[in-house]
N, C-alpha and C positions, 0 to 999 in steps of 0.2 A: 099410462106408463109413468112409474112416478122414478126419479132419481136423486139419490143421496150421494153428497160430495163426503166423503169421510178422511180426514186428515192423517197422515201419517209424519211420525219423526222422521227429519236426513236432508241430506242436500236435496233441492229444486231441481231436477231434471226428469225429462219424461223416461229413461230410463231407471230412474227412482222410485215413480211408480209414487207423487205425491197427492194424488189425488185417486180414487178410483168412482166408478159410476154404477148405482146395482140399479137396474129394471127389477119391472115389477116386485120391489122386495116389500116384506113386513116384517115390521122390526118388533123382536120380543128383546127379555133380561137374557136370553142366552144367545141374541146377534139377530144378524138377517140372515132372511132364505130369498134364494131368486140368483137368477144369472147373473154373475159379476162381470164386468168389462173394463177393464185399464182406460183411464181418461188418458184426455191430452190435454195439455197449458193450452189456454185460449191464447189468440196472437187476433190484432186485429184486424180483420178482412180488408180483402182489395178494395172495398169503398171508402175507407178509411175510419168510417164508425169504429166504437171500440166494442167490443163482446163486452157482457157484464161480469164475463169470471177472468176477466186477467189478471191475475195475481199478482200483487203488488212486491211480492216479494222473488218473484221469477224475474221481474222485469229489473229491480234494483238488484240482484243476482248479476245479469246481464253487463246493467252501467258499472257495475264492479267489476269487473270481469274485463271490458274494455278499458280498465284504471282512468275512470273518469269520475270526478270528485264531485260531489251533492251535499246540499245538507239540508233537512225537512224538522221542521222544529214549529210547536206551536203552545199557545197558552190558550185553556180555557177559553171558549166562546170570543176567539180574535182570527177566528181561520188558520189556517195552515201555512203558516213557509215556507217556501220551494225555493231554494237557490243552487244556480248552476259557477259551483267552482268551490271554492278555500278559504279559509282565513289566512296560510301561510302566503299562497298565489294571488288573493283577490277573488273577488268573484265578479261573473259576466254581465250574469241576468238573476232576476227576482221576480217571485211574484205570491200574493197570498191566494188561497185559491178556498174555496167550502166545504171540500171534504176528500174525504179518500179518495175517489173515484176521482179528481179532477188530475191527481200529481202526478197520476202515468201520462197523460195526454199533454202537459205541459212539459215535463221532462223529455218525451221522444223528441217533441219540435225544437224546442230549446237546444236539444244536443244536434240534431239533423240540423240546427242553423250553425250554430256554432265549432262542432265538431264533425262537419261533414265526412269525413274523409275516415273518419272512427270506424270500428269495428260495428258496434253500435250500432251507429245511423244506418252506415250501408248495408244492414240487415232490415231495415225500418221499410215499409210500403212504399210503393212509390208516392203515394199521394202523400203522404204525412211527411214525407219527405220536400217536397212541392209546399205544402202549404209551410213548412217551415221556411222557405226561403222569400216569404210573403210576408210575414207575421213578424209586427213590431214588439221587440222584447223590451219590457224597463231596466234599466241600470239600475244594480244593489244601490240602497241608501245605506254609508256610511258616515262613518265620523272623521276625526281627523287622523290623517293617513302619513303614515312617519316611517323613516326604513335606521334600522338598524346598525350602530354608528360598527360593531367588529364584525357582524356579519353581512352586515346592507340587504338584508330577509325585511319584505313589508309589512307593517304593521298599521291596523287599520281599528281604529276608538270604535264603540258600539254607537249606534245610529244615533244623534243629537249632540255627540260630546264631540265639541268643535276643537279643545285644546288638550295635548298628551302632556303632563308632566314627566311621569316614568309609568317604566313599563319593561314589563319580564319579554325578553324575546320567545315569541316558540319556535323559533329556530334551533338557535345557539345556547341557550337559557340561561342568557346572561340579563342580569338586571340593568337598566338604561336610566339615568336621567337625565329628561330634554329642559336644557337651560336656554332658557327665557329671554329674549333681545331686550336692552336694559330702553328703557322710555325714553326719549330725545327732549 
């Protein structure tokens, strides 16, 4: 029995029907033949393992949805950054991780540690839930961390830059410049 994931445009829910599964199909230039069946979004099982089709975009669906802030950013062969929180807020926790596959299983815990009580979590397994309140998360590296002389919004230098001269709030979007304590 063989099955084909086939993609469709639209929002991420299983009422959207984002995925479908066809048994036994063969696939010619004018489609498949075989019994089609509506999938479901994989969620990961009571053991806590993950399925290998959980969708990375279901699940970031989801931490959106419970208005909780992330950001996944990477360069070329430096791994993946996973961070739980903002630039305006701060962020919690960091971590680089090797591939796609790692950023769901990092973010659930991440969030079940940090945002228990979220919409989110409390949907989360119990075990991944558990293992999160186990599991030692790194503090973001940042830089120099400065708040905002009209609006007092934080503002935080990119990772190694120890000193702010100025700087555009993204708050307020007022321009700032940090004057310098004269040498003694």
């Amino acid at each position: 029995m063989d099955y084909i994931d086939i993609v469709f445009d639209g929002p991420p829910s299983p009422e959207g029907a984002r995925f479908v599964e066809v048994e036994g199909a063969s696939i010619s230039a004018s489609g498949c033949s075989g019994r089609m069946d509506i999938g479901r979004f994989a969620s990961p099982p009571m053991d806590g393992s993950l399925d290998s089709k959980v969708m990375l975009e279901h699940e970031l669906q989801r931490i959106y949805e419970s208005e909780i802030n992330v950001r996944i950013s990477w360069l070329w062969d430096g791994g993946i950054d996973v961070r739980l929180g903002d630039e305006m807020n701060g962020y919690l926790a960091e971590e680089n991780v090797s591939s796609t596959g790692d950023i769901v299983p990092w973010l659930q815990e991440a969030i079940a540690h940090f945002y228990p009580h979220s919409t989110y979590a409390k949907a989360l397994d119990p075990h991944t839930r558990e293992r999160a309140t186990r599991r030692l998360f790194r503090p973001p590296i940042s830089g120099a961390q400065v708040r905002c002389p009209d609006c007092g919004a934080p503002h935080a230098a990119p990772p190694g830059m120890e000193e702010v001269f100025a700087f555009v709030c993204a708050h307020c979007g007022k321009g700032v410049e940090i004057s310098q304590p004269k040498p003694i």
